[in-house]
N, C-alpha and C positions, 0 to 999 in steps of 0.2 A: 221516662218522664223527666221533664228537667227539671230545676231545683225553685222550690218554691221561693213567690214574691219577696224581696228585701228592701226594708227601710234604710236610709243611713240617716243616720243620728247627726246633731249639730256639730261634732266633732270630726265627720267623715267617716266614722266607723259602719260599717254594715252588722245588722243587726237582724233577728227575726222577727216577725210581726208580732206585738205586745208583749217583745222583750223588755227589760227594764231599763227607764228613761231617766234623764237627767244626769246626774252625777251619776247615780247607780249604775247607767247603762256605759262611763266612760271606760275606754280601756284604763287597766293598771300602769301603763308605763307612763301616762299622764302624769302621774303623781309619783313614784320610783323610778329609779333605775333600769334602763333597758337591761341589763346583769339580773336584777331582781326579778324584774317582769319574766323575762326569759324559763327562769325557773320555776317561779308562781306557774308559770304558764303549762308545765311538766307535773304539775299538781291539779291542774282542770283551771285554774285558777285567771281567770283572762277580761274580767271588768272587776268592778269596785265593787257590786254585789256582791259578784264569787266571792271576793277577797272579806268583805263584812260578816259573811255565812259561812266561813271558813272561822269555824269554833273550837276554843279552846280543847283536849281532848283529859286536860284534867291540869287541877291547879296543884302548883307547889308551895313551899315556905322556907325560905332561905336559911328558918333553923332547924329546918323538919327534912331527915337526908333520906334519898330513895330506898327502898328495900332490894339489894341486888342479887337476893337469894332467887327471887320470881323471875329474872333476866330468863328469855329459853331464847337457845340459837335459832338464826334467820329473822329476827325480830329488829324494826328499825327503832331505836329507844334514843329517849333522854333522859338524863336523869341526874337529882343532884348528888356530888358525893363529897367528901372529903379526901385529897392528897394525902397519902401515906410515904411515899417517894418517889423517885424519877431519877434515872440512872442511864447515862450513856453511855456505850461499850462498841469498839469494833465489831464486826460483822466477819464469820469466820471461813467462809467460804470463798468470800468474794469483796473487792471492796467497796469502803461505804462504812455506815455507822447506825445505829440503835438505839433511840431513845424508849425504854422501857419506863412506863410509866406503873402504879398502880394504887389504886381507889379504893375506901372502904366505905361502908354506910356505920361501920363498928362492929359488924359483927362478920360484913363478909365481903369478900375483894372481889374488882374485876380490872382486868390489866388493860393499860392503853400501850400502843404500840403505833411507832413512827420511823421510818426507815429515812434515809440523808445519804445524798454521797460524801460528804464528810462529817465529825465533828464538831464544825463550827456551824453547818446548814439547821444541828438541832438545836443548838444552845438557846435558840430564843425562847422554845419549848419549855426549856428544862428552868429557866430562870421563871417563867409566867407558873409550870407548876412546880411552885415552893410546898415543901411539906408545910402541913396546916392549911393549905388552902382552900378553901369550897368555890367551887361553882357547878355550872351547867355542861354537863357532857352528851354528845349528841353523835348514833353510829350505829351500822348492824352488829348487832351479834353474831360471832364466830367463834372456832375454838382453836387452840394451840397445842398440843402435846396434854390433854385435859383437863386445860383451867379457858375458861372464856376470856375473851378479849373484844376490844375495840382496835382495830385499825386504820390510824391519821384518821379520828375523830374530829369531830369539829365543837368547839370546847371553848366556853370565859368565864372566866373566874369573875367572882364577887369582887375581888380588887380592880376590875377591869372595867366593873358598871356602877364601883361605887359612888362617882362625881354626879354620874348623872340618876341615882338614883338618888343620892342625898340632895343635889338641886331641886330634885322633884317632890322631894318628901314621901317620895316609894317603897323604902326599906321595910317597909311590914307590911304594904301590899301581899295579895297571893298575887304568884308569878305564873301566869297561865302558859300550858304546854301544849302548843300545838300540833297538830300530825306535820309531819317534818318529813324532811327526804334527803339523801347523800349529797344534793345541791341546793338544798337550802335550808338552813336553821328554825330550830324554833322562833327563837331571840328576833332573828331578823324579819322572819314573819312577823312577828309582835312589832318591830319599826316600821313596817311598810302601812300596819294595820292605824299603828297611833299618827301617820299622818295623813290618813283619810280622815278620820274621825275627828280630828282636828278643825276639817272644813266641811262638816256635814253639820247643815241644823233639820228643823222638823220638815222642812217642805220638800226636802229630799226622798225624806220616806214614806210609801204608801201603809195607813194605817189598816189592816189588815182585820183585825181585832173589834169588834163594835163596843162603844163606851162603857152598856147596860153589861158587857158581858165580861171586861175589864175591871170592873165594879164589882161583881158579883164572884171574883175568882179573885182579888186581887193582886192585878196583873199591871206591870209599868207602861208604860207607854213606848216605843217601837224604837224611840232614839236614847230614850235613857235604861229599854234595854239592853242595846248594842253597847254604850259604855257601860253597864255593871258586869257586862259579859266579857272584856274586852281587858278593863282597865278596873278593875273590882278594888275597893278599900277596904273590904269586909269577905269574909267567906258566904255572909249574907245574901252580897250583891248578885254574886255568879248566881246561886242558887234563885234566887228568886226571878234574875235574867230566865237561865235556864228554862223554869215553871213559864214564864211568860213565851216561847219559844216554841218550847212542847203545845202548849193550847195553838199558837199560831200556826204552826205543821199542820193542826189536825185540823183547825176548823176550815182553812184553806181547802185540804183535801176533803174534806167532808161536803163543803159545799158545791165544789163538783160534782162531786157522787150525786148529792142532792137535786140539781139539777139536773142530771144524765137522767136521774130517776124520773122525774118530775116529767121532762120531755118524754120518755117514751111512756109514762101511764097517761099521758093527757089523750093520746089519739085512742080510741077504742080498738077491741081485736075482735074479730070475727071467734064467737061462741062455738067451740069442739066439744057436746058432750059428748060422752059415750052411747055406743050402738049394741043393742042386743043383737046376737047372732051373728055379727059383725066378722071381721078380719082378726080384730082384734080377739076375740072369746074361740075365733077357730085355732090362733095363735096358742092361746094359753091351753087347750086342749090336747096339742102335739108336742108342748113342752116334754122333754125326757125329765126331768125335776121340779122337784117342788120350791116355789120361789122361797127364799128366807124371810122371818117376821120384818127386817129392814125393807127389804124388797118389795111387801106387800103393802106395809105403813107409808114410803114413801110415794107407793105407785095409786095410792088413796091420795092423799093432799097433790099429786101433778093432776089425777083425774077431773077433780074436784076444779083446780087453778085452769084446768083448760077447758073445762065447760062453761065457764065466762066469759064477762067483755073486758073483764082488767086484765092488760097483755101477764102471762107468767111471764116470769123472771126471777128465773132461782138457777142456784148453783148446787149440784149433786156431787158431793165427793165423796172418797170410800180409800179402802185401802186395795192396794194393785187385789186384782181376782174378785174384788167384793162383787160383783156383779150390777155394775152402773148398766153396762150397753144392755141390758136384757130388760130393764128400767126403762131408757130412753126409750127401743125399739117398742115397749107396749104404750109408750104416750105417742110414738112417730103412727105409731096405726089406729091408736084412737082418733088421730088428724084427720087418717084417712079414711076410716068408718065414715065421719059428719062432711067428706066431698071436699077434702084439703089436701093439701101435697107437703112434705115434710122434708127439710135438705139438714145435712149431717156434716159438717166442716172438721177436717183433720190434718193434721199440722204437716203430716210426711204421707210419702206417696205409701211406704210401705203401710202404713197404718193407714190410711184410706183401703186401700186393696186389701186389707185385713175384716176391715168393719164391713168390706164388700160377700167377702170371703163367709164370715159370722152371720151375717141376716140370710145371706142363702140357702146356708146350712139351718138354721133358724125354721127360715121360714118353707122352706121345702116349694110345693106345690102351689105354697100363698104367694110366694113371686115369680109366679110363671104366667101371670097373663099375657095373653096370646099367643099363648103355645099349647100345644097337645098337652092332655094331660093335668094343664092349671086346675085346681082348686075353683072353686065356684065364687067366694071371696078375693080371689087373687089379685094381689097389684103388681108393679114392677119396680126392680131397683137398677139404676145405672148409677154409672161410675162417670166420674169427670175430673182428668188429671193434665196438668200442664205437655205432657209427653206423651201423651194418645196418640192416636195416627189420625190424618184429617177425618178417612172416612168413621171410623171411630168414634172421631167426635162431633161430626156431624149427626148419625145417629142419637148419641145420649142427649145433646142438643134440641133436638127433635121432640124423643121422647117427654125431656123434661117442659117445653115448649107448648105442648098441645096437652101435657097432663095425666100423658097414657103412663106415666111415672110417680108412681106417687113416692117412692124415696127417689131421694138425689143423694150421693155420697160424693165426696168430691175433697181436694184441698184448698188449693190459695185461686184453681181456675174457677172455679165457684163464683171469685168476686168480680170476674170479668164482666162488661157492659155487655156479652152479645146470650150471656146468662139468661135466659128466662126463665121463671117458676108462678108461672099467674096466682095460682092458688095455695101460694106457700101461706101455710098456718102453722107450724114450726118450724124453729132453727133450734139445731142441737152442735155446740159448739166444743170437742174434744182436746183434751190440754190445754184449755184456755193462757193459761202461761206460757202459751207458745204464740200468743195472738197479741196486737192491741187493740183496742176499744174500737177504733174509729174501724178493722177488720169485721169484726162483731154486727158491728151495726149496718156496714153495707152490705152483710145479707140480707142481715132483716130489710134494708131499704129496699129489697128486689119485690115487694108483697105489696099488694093493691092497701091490704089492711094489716096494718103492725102485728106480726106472726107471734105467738108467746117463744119464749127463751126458755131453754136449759144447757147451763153450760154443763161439764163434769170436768173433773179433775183427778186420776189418783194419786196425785200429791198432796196428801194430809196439809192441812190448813187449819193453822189453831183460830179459835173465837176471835180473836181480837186482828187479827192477820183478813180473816174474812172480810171484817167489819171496815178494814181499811182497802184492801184490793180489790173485795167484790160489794163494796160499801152499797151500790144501787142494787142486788141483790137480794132475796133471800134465800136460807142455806137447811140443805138436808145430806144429813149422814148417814155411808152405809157403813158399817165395823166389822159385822157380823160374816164370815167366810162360810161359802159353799161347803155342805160335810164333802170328805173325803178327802179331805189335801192333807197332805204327808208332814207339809212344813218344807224350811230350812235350814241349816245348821252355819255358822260362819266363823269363818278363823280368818286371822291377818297373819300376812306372810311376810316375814323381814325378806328383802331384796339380799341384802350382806350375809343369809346364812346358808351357803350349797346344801347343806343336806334339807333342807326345807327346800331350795326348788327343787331340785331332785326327787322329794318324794310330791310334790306339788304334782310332776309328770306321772310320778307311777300312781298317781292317787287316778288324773285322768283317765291314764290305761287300765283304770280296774273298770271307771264307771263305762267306757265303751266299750269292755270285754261283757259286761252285764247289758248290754243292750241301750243304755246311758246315748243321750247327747250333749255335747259340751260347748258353750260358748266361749269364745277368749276374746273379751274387750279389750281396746284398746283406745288411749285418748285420740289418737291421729289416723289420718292414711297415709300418710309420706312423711318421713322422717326431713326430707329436704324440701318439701315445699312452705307454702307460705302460711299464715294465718287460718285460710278457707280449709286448711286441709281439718282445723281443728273441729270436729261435728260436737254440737252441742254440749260442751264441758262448761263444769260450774265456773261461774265468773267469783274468783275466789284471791283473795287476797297475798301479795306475791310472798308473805311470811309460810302462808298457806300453804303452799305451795312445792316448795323447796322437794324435789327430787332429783336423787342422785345414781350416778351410774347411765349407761345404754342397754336398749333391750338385751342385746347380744350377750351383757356384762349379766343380768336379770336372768335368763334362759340358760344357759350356759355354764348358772355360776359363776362367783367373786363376787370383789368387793367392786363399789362405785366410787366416782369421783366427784367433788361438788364442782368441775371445770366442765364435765358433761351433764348438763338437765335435756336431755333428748328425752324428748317423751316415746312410747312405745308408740307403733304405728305398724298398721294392716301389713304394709308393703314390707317392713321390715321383718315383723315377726313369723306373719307366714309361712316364707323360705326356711327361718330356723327352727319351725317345730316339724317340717317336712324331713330336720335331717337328724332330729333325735332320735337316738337309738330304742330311748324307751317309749315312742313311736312308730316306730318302724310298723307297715305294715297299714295303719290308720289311716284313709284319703282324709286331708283339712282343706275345706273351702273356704273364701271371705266373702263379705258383702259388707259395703260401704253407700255413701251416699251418691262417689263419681258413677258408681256403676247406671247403666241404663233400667229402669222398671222390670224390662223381662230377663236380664240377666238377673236380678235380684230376685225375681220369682223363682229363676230356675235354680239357683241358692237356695232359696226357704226352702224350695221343692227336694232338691236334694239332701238338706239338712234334714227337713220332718222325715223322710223316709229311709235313712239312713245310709245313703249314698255314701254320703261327707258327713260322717256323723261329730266332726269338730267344726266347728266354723268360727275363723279368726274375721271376726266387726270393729267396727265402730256404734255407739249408739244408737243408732239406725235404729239397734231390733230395743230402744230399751221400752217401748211401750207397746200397747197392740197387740204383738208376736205371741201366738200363743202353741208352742210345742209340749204336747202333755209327756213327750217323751224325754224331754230337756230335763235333766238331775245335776249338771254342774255347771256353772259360772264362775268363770274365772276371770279376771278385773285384773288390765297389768295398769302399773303407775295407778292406784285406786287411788291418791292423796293428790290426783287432779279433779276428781269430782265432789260434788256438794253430797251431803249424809240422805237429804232427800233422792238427789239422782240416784246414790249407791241402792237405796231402797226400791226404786223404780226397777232397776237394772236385777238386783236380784229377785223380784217380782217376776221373773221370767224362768225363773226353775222351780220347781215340785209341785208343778200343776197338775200333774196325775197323782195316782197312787203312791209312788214309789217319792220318799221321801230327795230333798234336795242338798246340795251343799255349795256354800259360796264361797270361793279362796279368794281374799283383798291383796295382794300382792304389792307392794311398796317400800321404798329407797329410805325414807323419812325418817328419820333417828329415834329410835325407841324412845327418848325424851322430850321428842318437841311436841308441840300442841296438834302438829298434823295428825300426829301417832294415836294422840290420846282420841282424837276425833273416828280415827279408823278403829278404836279400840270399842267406843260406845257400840258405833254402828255393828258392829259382830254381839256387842253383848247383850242388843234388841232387834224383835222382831216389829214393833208396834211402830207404825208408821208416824202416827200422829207426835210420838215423845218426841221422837228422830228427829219432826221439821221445828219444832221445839228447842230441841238444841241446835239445829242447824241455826235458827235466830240468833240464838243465845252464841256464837262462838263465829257468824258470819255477818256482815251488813245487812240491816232488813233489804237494800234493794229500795228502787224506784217503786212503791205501789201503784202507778198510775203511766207506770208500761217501760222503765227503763229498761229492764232485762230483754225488753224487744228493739229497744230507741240505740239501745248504745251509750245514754246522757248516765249525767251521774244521780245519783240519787238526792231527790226532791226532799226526803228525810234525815236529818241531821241530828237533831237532837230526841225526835220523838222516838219511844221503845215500845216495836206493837206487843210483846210478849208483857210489860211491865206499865206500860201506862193505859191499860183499858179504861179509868175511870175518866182521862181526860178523853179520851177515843168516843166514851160514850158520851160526857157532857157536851160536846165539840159536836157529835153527830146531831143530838138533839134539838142544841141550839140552831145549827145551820140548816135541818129540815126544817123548822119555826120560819125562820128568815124566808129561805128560800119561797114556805108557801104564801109568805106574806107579800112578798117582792122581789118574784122569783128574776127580774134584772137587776137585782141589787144596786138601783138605783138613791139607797136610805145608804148604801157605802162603798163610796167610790175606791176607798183603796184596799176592799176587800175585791173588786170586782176589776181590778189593775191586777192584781198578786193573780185570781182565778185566770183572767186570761191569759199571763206569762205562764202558767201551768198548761195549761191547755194550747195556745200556742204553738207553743214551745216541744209538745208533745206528735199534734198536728205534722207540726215543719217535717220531723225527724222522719216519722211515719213518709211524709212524701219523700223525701230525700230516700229515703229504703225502696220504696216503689218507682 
């Protein structure tokens, strides 16, 4: 598909349809330096929006010195301190020269460090830091023989800004600090910012906010609180910007939600009650277990929501094993009791051919119509995947078409035009965080009459999280686990200490001497290929991040180097656990996302049966998969994934009896923040805390579909873990609105800001398709 419609702007610029106009929509280098733009530009930063919403990330005080105890390496910081000395020395190895700086807050030092080919290339350094001097230091964190440092930081002193802060009458302003990068400053960000702002009045900016609700919260107005945020006289000012920013995040997004919602309950849905004697009641009869109190409470309130005319639409989450699909599958046949057809959308092939896999087994004899044998209730399930064979899919095709199907399980070929499901009365939507909205909705759009929704998720999702992602939802919890699971156990594995992977291997060779199967993730398939090779790793933060050493270095034993971040990968590791000795003897297979469908089958196939009782992946298997015989997981580089993923991923061992264990294996320095993240995750099992501090220590993310779009997040300053009370005031208000003038024609620059949201969302979504 080619690349959706584009405007250009007065300026020439190309822009997206109801991207932001006027000034706001101009690029930055209008107003800066092509040097500056450049860099902005390496920050997402590329009109005068970006650059306005580009918020402080916390203020300073020029008598108030940073604390440099809290510095953790990998971290890009600024901060203010005081010069304690600066000392130039030849370089002993090699020539050249050394300017050795070092910084205290008073109680604790961090060194700057500048290399020169000669002594005279530093001295400008050395004179600009004078002891006593304060100012702003700006750099990654590193370490040196074990004291941290800064490396040709980028650094000015109080003396440096005093002219023009005394001209200004600044000097007791707070000094806002911006997220900053190796090629561009705080400081300078803050000059590109003061001369937009310069030439911004109110007609620039769409008021977003409606008066009655600025009034009631009080909240500034949009351009004075861009300057309190920006350019503050008071710690007041920020704060109170800030509060007016947060309500603006939320209600914007909320009145999407409000609408999304609004449009899909106006059309009615064809009424699904339940049927005695049914499919359904033969189903729940040949169950082998008895559902849990969760299972039965929620399978009440979907009954209920689908024996009406108001479309459902709720979101079912649970924690991995809770038992959603068994949930779903008895609403997907109440559908079909009342003469409806039900489709099931899943993000990956292997997880389709899963959920295909689970309802047959399931349903036995009740999905074998038109075959010998069927059940007197019987329906049929096909499958419909992008890599089917024609005839293949002209069959499921078929089936789904004329109705002799009443499930459809399928992924992304689902939302194809030549799709037909006449009598679709559900759509069940799996890892919705693996989808965007406007996916969502062209299934439902394949139904004569608006089909009810259930999405599921078992990625725990806190209250306020919901309220903003699945905002036109409503939401039911499953907690409560199937009796007889064994559990988990989870330990994290320094990469730097050989007798830990060493016994990491012998730990494997006990669990498949015991009849065990072992998974070995991995973040990549190919150590040399491109971006695509990475399958589904958390989008995490490059402080985040930080892993050192190569698999070989990992596996093998020794130490890493921070000059190799090679992440682990299929292709690599493979070969090397083929040629450990404390394998020897063990077949290991892989399965990744290049491989084709039935190579990957004949993988699981082999794995479940213990053919290749190791299987070295990718993510592939982290949902879905369900091997009751799987007891270890093992995660190499774990401190590239999100605490949610890791929880996903170990959700795939001690699903039988026989208890589980999960080794996190990672490069990350016993003291950085990556560490402490990998350390949580081992020390809970509880899903829900997990994606809780996943929040708390990760970006919320786009709620309104970046993690699918690729854009950056539409959230800046609002905290869905910490500001539920705006979440809720912001929802309420904008469901009111909405039902009162659901074109929000009473405000126009609420209904400017929703379309750039939306848009803007739309565009990405086409460009991905």
């Amino acid at each position: 598909m080619g690349e959706p419609a584009r405007a250009v702007s007065p300026d020439g610029r190309a822009s997206l349809p109801g991207g932001p106009r006027g000034m706001l929509g101009q690029s930055v280098d209008r107003h800066v330096g092509a040097r500056t733009a450049k860099a902005l530009g390496k920050l997402g930063i590329r009109t005068v929006a970006d650059l306005l919403r580009h918020y402080p990330r916390r203020y300073a005080s020029r008598g108030r010195l940073s604390t440099l105890r809290e510095l953790r390496l990998g971290e890009h910081v600024t901060v203010i301190a005081q010069v304690a000395s600066a000392d130039i020395r030849p370089m002993r190895a090699k020539r050249g020269a050394i300017l050795t700086a070092t910084i205290t807050d008073g109680t604790d030092r961090l060194t700057l460090t500048f290399f020169g080919k000669h002594r005279g290339s530093l001295e400008y350094h050395q004179r600009r830091l004078r002891t006593g001097a304060t100012g702003m230091f700006t750099g990654t964190v590193g370490a040196y023989r074990g004291s941290r440092q800064l490396t040709h930081p980028n650094y000015e002193t109080f003396d440096d800004l005093d002219d023009e802060h005394e001209a200004l009458g600044r000097a007791e302003w707070p000094i806002p600090i911006y997220p900053a990068s190796q090629a561009i400053s705080s400081w300078t960000i803050q000059r590109a910012i003061a001369v937009v702002l310069e030439h911004l009045d109110a007609a620039d900016l769409p008021e977003a906010l409606p008066a009655d609700y600025r009034r009631a919260h009080g909240l500034p107005d949009a351009l004075t609180a861009l300057r309190w945020i920006h350019e503050p006289h008071g710690d007041e000012d920020w704060k109170r910007a800030q509060k007016r920013f947060r309500h603006e995040e939320a209600f914007v997004l909320q009145t999407v939600l409000a609408q999304r919602r609004a449009a899909a309950l106006a059309s009615p849905a064809v009424a699904r009650p339940p049927r005695s004697d049914g499919i359904r009641d033969a189903f729940d009869a040949r169950l082998p277990f008895e559902l849990t109190a969760g299972q039965q409470e929620v399978g009440r309130v979907v009954e209920e929501e689908l024996a009406g005319t108001v479309p459902m639409m709720r979101l079912l989450q649970g924690e991995v094993g809770s038992g959603k699909t068994v949930v779903a599958l008895r609403a997907m046949l109440q559908v079909i009791d009342a003469g409806g057809q039900a489709a099931l959308l899943a993000p990956t092939e292997v997880l389709a051919q899963q959920h295909l896999r689970t309802v047959l087994d399931l349903l036995g004899p009740l999905a074998e119509a038109g075959m010998l044998g069927a059940a007197d209730q019987a329906t049929r399930a096909v499958l419909l995947t992008g890599s089917m064979s024609a005839g293949a899919r002209r069959e499921a095709l078929a089936a789904a078409a004329s109705g002799e199907a009443g499930l459809v399980i399928g992924t992304h070929a689902l939302l194809s035009e030549v799709v037909q499901i006449p009598e679709l009365g559900l759509v069940v939507v799996d890892e919705q965080h693996r989808f965007g909205v406007e996916q969502r909705d062209a299934l439902r759009a394949k139904a004569a009459a608006t089909p009810h929704l259930l999405v599921m998720t078992a990625t725990p999702i806190p209250r306020t999280v919901a309220m903003t992602s699945f905002g036109d939802l409503e939401t039911s919890t499953l907690r409560e686990l199937p009796r007889g699971r064994a559990g988990v156990s989870t330990t994290v594995v320094p990469a730097h200490l050989p007798r830990w992977i060493e016994r990491t291997w012998e730990r494997l060779r006990q669990e498949v001497d015991k009849g065990g199967r072992v998974y070995v993730v991995c973040p990549r398939i190919s150590s040399s290929g491109s971006g695509d090779d990475v399958e589904e790793v958390a989008d995490l933060d490059d402080e985040d991040v930080e892993a050192y050493g190569s698999a070989e270095q990992v596996i093998f034993g020794g130490t890493g180097s921070a000059d190799r971040r090679t992440m682990a990968s299929v292709e690599d590791v493979l070969p090397m656990l083929r040629e450990l000795p404390a394998l020897e003897g063990i077949p290991v297979g892989q399965m990744h996302g290049r491989m084709t469908p039935e190579e990957k089958d004949a993988a699981m196939a082999d794995f479940a049966t213990g053919r290749t009782p190791v299987l070295v992946c990718t993510t592939v298997i982290e949902v879905g998969v369900d091997v009751p015989e799987a007891t270890m997981m093992l995660i190499m580089d774990a401190d590239r994934f999100g605490l949610s993923q890791l929880h996903q991923l170990r959700g795939r061992v001690g699903r039988g009896s026989e208890p589980g264990v999960c080794l996190a294996v990672t490069a990350a320095p016993p003291e950085s923040t990556t560490f402490e993240r990998l350390s949580a995750f081992a020390e809970s099992t509880d899903g829900f805390a997990l994606a809780e501090l996943d929040l708390k220590l990760r970006r919320e993310g786009d709620v309104l579909g970046a993690s699918q779009s690729g854009r950056s997040s539409s959230l800046r300053l609002l905290r869905v873990l910490t500001d539920a009370d705006v979440i809720d005031a912001a929802r309420t208000a904008a469901r009111d609105l909405v039902a009162r003038d659901p074109e929000l024609t009473s405000e126009p620059g609420l209904a400017q800001m929703v379309a750039e949201s939306v848009d803007e969302e739309s565009a990405a979504y086409l460009e991905r398709a």
